[in-house]
Steps between C-alpha positions, in 0.01 A plus 500: 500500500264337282218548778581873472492542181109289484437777745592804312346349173181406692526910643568623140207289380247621759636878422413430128189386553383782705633712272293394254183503722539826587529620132154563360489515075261791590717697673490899369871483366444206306130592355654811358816264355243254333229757368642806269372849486176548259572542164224693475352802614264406821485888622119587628377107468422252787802302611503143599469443883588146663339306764851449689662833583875565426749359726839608497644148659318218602404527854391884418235526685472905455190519338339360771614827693417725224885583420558648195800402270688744359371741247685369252402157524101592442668750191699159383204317540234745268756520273384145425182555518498377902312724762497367888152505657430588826240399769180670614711584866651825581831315599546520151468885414874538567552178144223693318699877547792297358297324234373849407846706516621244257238582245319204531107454539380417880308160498333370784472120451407259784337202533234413760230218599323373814200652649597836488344790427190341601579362862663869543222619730326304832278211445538440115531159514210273375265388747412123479368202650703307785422184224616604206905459482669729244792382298770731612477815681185693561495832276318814513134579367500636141262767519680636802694816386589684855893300438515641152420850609815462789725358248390783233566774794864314584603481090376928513745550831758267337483729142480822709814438638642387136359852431628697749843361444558637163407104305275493170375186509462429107319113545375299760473167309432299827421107522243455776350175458276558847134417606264490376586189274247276286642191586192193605623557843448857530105446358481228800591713740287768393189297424555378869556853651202621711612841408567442159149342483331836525734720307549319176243433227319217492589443160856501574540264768312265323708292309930555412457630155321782619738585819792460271345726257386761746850499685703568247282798374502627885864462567607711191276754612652495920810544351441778255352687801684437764870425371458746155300787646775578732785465290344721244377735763935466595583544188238553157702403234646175644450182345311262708431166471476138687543096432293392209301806452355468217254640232193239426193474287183271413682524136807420631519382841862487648681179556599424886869500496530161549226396252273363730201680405370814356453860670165662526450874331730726710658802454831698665279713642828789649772272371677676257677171374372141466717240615474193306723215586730278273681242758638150351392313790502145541134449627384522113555142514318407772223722352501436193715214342190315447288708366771516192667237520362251621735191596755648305822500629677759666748698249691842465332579200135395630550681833639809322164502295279474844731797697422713156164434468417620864775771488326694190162451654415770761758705308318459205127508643640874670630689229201441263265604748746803594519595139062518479407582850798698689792642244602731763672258696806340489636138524763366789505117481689302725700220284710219608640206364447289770291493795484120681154501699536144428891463616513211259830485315380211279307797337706645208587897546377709198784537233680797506558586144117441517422715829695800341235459164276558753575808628525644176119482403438611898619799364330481172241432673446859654714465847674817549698366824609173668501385831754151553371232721874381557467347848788307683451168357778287746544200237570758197654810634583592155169591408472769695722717286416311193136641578628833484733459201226339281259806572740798497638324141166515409465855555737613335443312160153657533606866539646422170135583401385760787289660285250214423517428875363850597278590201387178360201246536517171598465288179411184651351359822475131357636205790680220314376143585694229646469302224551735185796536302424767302655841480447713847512892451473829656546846368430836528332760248612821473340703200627323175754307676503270723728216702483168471637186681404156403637183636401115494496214741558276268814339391512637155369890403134559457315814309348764647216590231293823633415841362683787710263745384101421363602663191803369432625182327528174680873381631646205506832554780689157643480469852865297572500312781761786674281757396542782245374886523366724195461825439225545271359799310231595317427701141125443435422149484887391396721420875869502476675259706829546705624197702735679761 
């Protein structure tokens, strides 16, 4: 008896556990349990769009087959500020009519990498010397464009289709991270490359710097023509963009997302959107621990001040040279709280509390949509809806004040240092008022001193460590001050 009864507890315990392995905290039903409708209107504004698509159970593998869910899921979903994306594939015409019927934009969002477009097309490969041994796999010649053109003709057949089906595509905000890159291995190859030899430059194959430089300009401008000409040709008032697309200047050259060095001058050439990105990843401290903190050790706090530093950088470095050089486009970062490159769990995860700050001044900071990073992460599978939570909460505080978001100028494009404990502030200006959020660092409150207006008087606001906003407005020189 007692043997039978090990054996039905031992059943019962199995049961339970696959229970709870099969339940996924990102599951549709519960998403819509744990995030509430807006509070705010969102009506004729960007929604957020995820990484991970929406999965009605665990092992929902629907997406992949371009099923839609029902209608009233993607209306459920918008109603929080939520749209679905869908993928550059015609499998998925029959999720974007859905998507659509529903009243929700149609956003095609993929991710990509490898040697494609480039190696679309016969004999793109480089061409080098049975002695020299490259790390990895061989990719395709830079200058090379006979691949793009294909993969340009397949993304015009793919939209046609879209087209001839009855779909709008409002945004393609894709995430192809392909070749050509301007990594030290890609210059080898290509200083190697018989082919390459006589194609390139000179000048650019000469040293890294200057193939770094040159490939980044380059690669911005293959994918304007070939990935932006023919959605626009699809579809001319869609919003286009791709990964870390971003707006950069001799005055203010833009910040690689990672911090590792600085962009040369570049602009989004079709892009109607930059695409600056805001990730928390754990590689900051291999990067650059030292640089700011020497043989400090590792803390919350400390880390916190590293993941902000690099998070308002590119961010930053975009929307100033947005607001001199190209005010006609618009802002989609991609934000996440945490990205592990590194895997290293020693490394603290940014704060929350201070991760949500942040994503208030991305939208202070002239974003006017967000795409979430929120990636299956198999040691915290809470984070994938906490991704989503923290951004669509974020959203919808911000609406609060959708007027400064659609008519106002950036106030601010200033990156806080790891070290400083001073106030940190973003606003935006709209006539003779203006929006204001200032928080610290610190431990106790610091002061924001600054003048909101060149004719105005000088203000002195506290920047709490939990951050405050203000409303401020303007009667000559004299402000008026309203902490909401």
């Amino acid at each position: 008896m007692r043997t039978l009864a090990c054996g039905i507890l031992a059943c019962l315990l199995v049961g339970l556990a696959a229970a709870q392995e099969a339940h996924d905290p990102y599951e549709v039903a519960n998403l819509l349990r744990q995030i509430p409708p807006l509070t705010h209107d969102a009506a004729g504004r960007w929604p957020v769009i995820c990484w991970e698509p929406f999965i009605t159970t665990a092992r929902d593998d629907g997406f992949r087959q371009g099923t839609p869910l029902p209608v009233e899921t993607y209306r459920a979903l918008h109603r929080r500020g939520l749209a679905a994306a869908v993928r550059l594939d015609v499998k998925y015409i029959p999720m974007a009519l859905a998507i659509q019927r529903a009243g929700m934009p149609v956003i095609i969002m993929e991710g990509g990498g490898g040697n494609a477009p480039g190696s679309d097309a016969p004999d793109a490969l480089h061409t080098l010397p049975r002695d020299f041994t490259p790390k990895g796999g061989v990719h395709p010649c830079p200058l090379l464009l006979a691949g793009w053109h294909n993969r340009a003709m397949q993304v015009r057949e793919t939209l046609k289709a879209f087209t001839d089906a009855g779909v709008t595509v409002n945004a393609a905000w894709l995430d192809w991270e392909n070749q050509p890159i301007w990594g030290t291995n890609e210059w080898e190859q290509s200083k190697h490359c018989s082919r390459c030899a006589k194609l390139f430059p000179p000048s650019v194959l000469r040293d890294y710097p200057s193939y770094r430089a040159f490939i980044l300009r380059f690669r911005q401008h293959l994918f304007s023509t070939y990935l932006c000409a023919p959605v626009l040709e699809a579809y001319p008032g869609c919003s286009v963009t791709n990964w870390s697309v971003v707006c950069s200047t001799p005055e203010r050259p833009a910040t690689h997302y990672w911090g590792r060095f600085l962009f040369p001058p570049m602009d989004g050439g079709l892009f109607t959107a930059t695409n600056p990105v805001a990730y928390g990843n754990d590689i900051y401290h291999a990067l650059h621990w030292k640089t700011y903190f020497g043989d400090l050790p590792l803390t919350q706090d400390r880390m916190d001040r590293l993941y902000l530093h690099v998070m308002f950088s590119q961010l930053s470095d975009d929307a100033a040279n947005l607001a001199q050089w190209a005010p006609e486009k618009q802002s989609i970062p991609w934000v996440c709280r945490y990205c592990p490159d590194m895997e290293d769990e020693t490394i603290p995860i940014l704060d929350r509390a201070r991760y949500r700050e942040f994503l208030r001044h991305v939208w202070l900071r002239g974003a006017d949509g967000l795409q979430v990073f929120n990636a299956r992460r198999p040691t915290r599978p809470h984070l994938r809806l906490e991704e989503v939570q923290d951004a669509v909460a974020s959203l919808d505080e911000m609406l609060r004040y959708r007027r400064f978001l659609e008519g106002g100028t950036v106030m601010t494009t200033a990156v806080p240092h790891p070290g400083e404990d001073g106030a940190i502030w973003s606003g935006l200006r709209l006539g003779d008022e203006a929006i204001v959020r200032a928080f610290t660092l610190a431990a106790q409150p610091a002061t924001l001193v600054f003048t909101p207006w060149e004719d105005a008087a000088i203000l002195a606001l506290e920047a709490p460590p939990a951050g405050a906003t203000y409303h401020l407005s303007r009667d000559g020189e004299r402000v008026r001050v309203v902490k909401e």
